[in-house]
C-alpha positions as CSV (number, residue, x, y, z in Angstrom):
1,X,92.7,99.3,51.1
2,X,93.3,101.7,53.9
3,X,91.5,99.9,56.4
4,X,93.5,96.8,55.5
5,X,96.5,98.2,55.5
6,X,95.5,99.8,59.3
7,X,94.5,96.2,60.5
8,X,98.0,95.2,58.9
9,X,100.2,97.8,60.4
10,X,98.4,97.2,64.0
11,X,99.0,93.4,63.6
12,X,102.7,93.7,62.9
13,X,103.5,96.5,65.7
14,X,101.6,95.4,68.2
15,X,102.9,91.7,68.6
16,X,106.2,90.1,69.8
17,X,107.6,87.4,68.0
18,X,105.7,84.9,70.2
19,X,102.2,86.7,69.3
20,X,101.9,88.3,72.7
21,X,99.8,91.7,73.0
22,X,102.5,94.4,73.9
23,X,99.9,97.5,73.9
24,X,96.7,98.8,73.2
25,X,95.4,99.1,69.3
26,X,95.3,102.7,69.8
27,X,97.2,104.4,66.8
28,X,98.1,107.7,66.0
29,X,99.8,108.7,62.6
30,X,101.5,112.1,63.6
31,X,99.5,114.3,61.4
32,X,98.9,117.6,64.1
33,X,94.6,118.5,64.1
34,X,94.7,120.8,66.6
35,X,96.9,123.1,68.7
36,X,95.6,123.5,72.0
37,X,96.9,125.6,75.1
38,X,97.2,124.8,78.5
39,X,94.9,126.6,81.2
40,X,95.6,124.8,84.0
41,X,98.2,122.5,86.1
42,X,97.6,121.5,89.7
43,X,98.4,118.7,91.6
44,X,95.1,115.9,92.1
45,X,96.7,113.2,94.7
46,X,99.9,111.8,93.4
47,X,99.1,113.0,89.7
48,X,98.9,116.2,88.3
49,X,96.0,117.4,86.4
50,X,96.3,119.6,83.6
51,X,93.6,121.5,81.4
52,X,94.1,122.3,77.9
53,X,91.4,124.6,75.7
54,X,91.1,122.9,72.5
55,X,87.5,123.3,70.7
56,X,87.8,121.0,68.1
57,X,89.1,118.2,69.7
58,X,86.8,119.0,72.9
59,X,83.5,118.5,70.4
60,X,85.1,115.1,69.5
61,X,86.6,113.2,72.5
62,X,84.2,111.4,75.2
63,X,85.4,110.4,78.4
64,X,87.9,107.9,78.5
65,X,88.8,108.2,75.0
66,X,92.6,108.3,73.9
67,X,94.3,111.8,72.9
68,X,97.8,112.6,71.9
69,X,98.7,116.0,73.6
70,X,102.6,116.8,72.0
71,X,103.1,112.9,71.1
72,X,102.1,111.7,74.9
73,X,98.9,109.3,74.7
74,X,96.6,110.2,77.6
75,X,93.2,109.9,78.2
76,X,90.1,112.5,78.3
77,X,88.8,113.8,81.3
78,X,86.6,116.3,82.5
79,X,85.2,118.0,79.2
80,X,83.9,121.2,78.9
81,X,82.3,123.1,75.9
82,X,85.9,124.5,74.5
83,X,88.4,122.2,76.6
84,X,88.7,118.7,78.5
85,X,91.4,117.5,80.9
86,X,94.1,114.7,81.7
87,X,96.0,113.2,84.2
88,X,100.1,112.5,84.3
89,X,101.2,109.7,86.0
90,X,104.5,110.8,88.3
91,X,106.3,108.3,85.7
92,X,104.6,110.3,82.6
93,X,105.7,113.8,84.4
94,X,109.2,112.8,84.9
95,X,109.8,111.2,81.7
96,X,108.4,114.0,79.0
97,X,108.6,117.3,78.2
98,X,105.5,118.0,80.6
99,X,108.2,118.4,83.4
100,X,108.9,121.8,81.9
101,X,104.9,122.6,81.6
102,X,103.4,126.2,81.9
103,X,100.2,127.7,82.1
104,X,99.8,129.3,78.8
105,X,102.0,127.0,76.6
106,X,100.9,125.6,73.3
107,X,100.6,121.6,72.8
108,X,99.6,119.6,69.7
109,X,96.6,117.4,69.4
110,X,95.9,114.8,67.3
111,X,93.1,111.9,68.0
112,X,93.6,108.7,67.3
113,X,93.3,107.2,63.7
114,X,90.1,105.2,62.8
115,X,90.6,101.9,60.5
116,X,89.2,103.6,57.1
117,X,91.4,107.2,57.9
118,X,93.9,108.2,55.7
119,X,97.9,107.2,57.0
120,X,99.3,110.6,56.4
121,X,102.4,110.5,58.8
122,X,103.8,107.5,60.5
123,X,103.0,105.0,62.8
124,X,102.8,106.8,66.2
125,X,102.0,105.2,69.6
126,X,102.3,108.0,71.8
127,X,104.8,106.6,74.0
128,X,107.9,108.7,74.2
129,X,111.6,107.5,74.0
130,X,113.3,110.4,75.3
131,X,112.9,114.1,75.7
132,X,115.5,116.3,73.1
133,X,116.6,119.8,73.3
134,X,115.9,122.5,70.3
135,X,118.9,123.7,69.2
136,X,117.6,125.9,66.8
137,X,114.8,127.3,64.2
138,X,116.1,129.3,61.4
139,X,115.0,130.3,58.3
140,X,116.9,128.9,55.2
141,X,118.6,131.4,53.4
142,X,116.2,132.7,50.1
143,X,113.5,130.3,51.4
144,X,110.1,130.4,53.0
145,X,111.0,127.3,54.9
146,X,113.2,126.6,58.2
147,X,115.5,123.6,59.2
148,X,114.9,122.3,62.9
149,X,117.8,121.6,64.7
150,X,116.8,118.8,67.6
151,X,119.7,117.6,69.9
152,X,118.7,113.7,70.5
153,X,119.4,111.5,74.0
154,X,121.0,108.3,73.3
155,X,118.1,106.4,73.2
156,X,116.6,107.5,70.4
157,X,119.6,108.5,68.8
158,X,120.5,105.1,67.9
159,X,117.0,105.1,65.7
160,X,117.6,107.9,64.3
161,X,118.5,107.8,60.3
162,X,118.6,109.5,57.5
163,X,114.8,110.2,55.5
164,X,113.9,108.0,58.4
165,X,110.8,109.0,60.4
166,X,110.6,110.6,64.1
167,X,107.7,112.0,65.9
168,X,108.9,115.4,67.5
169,X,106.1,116.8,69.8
170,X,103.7,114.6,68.2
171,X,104.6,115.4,64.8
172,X,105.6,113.2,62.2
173,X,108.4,114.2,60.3
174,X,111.5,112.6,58.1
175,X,115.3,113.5,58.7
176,X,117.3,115.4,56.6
177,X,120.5,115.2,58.6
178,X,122.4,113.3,61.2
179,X,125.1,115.3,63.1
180,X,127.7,115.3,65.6
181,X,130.4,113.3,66.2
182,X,131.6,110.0,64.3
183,X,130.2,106.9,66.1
184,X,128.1,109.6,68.3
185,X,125.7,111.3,66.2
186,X,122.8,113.3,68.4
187,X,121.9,115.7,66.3
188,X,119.4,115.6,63.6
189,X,117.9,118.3,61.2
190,X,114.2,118.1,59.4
191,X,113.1,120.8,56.8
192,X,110.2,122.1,58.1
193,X,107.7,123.7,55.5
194,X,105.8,127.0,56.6
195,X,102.1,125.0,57.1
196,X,104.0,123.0,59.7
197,X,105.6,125.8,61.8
198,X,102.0,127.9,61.8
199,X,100.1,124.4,62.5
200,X,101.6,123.0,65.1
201,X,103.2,124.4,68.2
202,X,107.0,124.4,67.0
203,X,107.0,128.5,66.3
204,X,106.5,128.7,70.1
205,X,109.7,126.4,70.8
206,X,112.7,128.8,71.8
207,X,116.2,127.4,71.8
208,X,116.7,125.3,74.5
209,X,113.3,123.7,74.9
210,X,112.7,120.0,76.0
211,X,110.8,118.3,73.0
212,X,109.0,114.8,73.4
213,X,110.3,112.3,70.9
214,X,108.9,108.5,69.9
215,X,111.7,106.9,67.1
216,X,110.0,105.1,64.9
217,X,108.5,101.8,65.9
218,X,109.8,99.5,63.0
219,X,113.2,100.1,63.6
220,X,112.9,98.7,67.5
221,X,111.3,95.7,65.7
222,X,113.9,94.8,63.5
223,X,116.6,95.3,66.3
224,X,114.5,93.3,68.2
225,X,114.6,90.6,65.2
226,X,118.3,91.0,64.8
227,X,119.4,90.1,68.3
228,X,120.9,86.4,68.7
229,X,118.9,85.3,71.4
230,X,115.6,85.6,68.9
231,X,113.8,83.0,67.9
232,X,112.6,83.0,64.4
233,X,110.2,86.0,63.4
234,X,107.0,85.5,61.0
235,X,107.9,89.1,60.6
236,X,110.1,89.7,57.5
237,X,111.3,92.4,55.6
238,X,109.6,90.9,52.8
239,X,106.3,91.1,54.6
240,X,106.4,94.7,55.9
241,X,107.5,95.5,52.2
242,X,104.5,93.9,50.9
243,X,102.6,96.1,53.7
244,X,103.9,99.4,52.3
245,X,106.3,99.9,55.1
């Protein structure tokens, strides 16, 4: 059942309405394996080069496979017992959180899913929307857990919804709140249990911080299906509730 539902989900996100191929089948589901941290950043032509030590994930990957380091999809190079590299594109640089990289800071890791894993999270590409700002992690008052205050760009603002999903450094987690102004909302707020904050690298976040964020993929769909100039979709709401979605 799980592996159907994998080929399903990859069938109806990675096709336009005329059947076209619009990425790779690589899948990730948000659900955080590993926290790695970065041990090295230098510059290898027009890319930059940077080295993260993650054991677990280093005993797993090969060269050339597909790894999603804080919610960006890049590829394996260069493993060592312990660690393995990857290379940013100028493009991938400019347009994440990796801008703000630092020797020393903490990243999440999650390999792609296989067809008969478990969907724990979301459907995650590992292609990012836009980069947010924390605003905050607190404590809730006479809890043991924290609300996450992320400011949101425009661009993925719009996606944004209540119990929706979103993929915040690589991690899949549902909204709680939408904020700010009427007809302007770019704030959002997740409760965030304690496994997540000691799992994952969000404990490390101060204020401030630039935070990679994919929206979720369904809702670009149906946008896309909702625009006038569309032709007919053999996608249908009835379909992706038949899928689980």
């Amino acid at each position: 059942m799980a592996a159907e539902r994998i080929r399903a989900a990859q069938e109806l996100v990675h096709k336009t309405n005329n059947g076209i191929i619009v990425s790779s089948t690589t899948m990730f589901t948000g659900i955080i394996e590993e926290v790695g941290r970065i041990t090295g950043i230098r510059q290898a032509g027009e890319n930059r080069r940077i080295t993260i030590d993650a054991p677990q994930s280093a005993r797993e990957l090969k060269t050339g496979d597909s790894v999603a380091v804080s919610g960006v999809c890049l590829t394996a190079l260069a493993i060592k017992s312990g660690s393995f590299s990857a290379d940013l594109a100028p493009e991938t640089w400019a347009r994440t959180s990796f801008s703000q990289l630092k020797e020393g800071a903490l990243v999440n890791l999650e390999l792609p899913m296989k067809a008969d894993g478990r969907f724990g999270g979301h459907i995650v590409q590992g292609h990012v929307d836009g980069v947010g700002r924390v605003l905050a992690l607190e404590r809730i008052a006479d809890s043991e857990n924290w609300w996450l205050t992320i400011e949101l760009p425009p661009e993925v603002a719009k996606y944004t919804v209540h119990k929706g999903s979103i993929c915040i450094e690589g991690i899949s987690l549902t909204v709680a709140r939408i904020a700010g102004a009427k007809g302007k909302e770019n704030r959002c707020e997740i409760a965030i249990i304690p496994h997540t904050v000691e799992a994952t690298n969000l404990n490390s976040l101060q204020p401030g911080a630039p935070v990679n964020l994919e929206a979720d993929l369904i809702a670009k769909y149906v946008e896309k299906m909702m625009r006038p100039d569309q032709g007919r979709s053999t996608i249908t709401l009835q379909r992706l509730a038949e899928e689980g979605f």
